[in-house]
N, C-alpha and C positions, 0 to 999 in steps of 0.2 A: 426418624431420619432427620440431619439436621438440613436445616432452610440452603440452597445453593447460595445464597448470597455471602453467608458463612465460612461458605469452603472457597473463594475465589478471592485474587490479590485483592487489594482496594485500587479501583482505578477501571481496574479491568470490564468492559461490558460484561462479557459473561468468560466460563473455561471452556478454551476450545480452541481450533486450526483458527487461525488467521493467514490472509494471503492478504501481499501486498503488492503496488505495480507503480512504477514509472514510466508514467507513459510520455510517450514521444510519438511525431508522426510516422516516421517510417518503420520503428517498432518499439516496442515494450518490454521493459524488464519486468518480470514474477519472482517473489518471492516466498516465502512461507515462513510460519514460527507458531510454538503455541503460546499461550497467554499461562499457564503451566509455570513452564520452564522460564518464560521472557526471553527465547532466544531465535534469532531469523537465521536463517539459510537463504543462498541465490537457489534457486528452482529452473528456469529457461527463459528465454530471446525470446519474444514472435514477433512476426511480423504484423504493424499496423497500419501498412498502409494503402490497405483498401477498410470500409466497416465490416462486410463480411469476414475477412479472415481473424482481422481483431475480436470482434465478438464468440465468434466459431472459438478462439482460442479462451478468452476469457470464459467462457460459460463451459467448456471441457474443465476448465481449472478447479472452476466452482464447484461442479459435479464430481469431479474425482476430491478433491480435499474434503469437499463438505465443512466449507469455514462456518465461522460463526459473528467473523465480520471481516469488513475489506479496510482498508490504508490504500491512499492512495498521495503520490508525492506533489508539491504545488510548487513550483519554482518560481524563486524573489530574487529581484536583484539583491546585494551585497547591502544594501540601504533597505531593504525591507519592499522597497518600492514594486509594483505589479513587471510581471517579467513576459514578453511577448507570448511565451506557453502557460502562461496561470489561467488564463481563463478557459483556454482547451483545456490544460488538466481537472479544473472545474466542472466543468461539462464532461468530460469524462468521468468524472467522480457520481457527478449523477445521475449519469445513464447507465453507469455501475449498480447503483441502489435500485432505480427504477426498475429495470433490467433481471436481477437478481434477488430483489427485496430484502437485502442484508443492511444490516446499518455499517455505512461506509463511513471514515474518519477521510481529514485532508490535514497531513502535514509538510510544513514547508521544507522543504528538500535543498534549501540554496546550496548546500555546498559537499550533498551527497554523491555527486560524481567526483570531484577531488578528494574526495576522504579514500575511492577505490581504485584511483586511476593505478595499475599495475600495469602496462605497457600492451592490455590488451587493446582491441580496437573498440570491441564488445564490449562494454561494462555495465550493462542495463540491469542486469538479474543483481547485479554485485548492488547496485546503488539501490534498487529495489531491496535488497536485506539491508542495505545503511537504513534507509526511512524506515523498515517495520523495525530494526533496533532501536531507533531512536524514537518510534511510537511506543514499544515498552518500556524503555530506560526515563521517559518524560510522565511516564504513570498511566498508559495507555489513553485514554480520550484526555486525561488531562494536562495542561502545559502545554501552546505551543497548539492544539488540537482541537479542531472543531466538526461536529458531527454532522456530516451532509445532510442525512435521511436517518 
């Protein structure tokens, strides 16, 4: 049987569900995709803004996909420069890992709500597939990509 590392893109941690999230305080976007294909779907909204509901939702996620790693969005201002939600998406990112014991990836998301704005009011899940497309399209962990945990 040949070695896994053999049968997997180059780039990619391993083959498998990846979920990805934009999170925000009052709620979160999920996404999904596999490392396979390199391609994301929106998945659902939840609400983030109490811990319990956020976590209750994130760990239902974890448990029904059964990823094999997490993305999570880091948002910069236009300059690159740290943006008032970087350090909570940060901290989310690693109470994700902690939490879940998956290796979580953080890519910067500056401008993944304008790539989906469609006139909903929604667009969480939607930006949440922009970041996990552009975590595969960037060569999964690498470009742009650094691994929490």
């Amino acid at each position: 049987m040949p070695e896994l590392k053999s049968q997997i893109r180059p780039g990619c941690p391993v083959q498998g569900t990846v979920l990805a999230f934009d999170y925000g305080l009052s709620r979160t976007g999920a996404a999904v995709g596999s490392t396979l294909v390199q391609s994301a779907r929106p998945l659902e909204i939840f609400s983030s803004d109490s811990n319990e509901k956020k976590w209750r939702a994130v760990l239902r996620l974890v448990s029904e996909w059964e990823p094999v790693a997490l993305v999570v969005g880091v948002p910069r201002h236009p300059d690159g420069a740290a943006h008032e939600m970087t350090a909570r998406s940060l901290r989310f990112a690693r109470q994700c890992a902690g939490r879940t014991r998956l290796p979580v990836y953080v890519v910067d998301e500056r401008y993944s709500s304008v790539v989906v704005e469609d006139g909903r009011q929604r667009i969480d899940d939607a930006s949440a597939a922009v970041i996990l497309q552009q975590w595969f399209d960037e060569g999964c962990p690498a470009n742009n990509a650094e691994q929490v945990l």
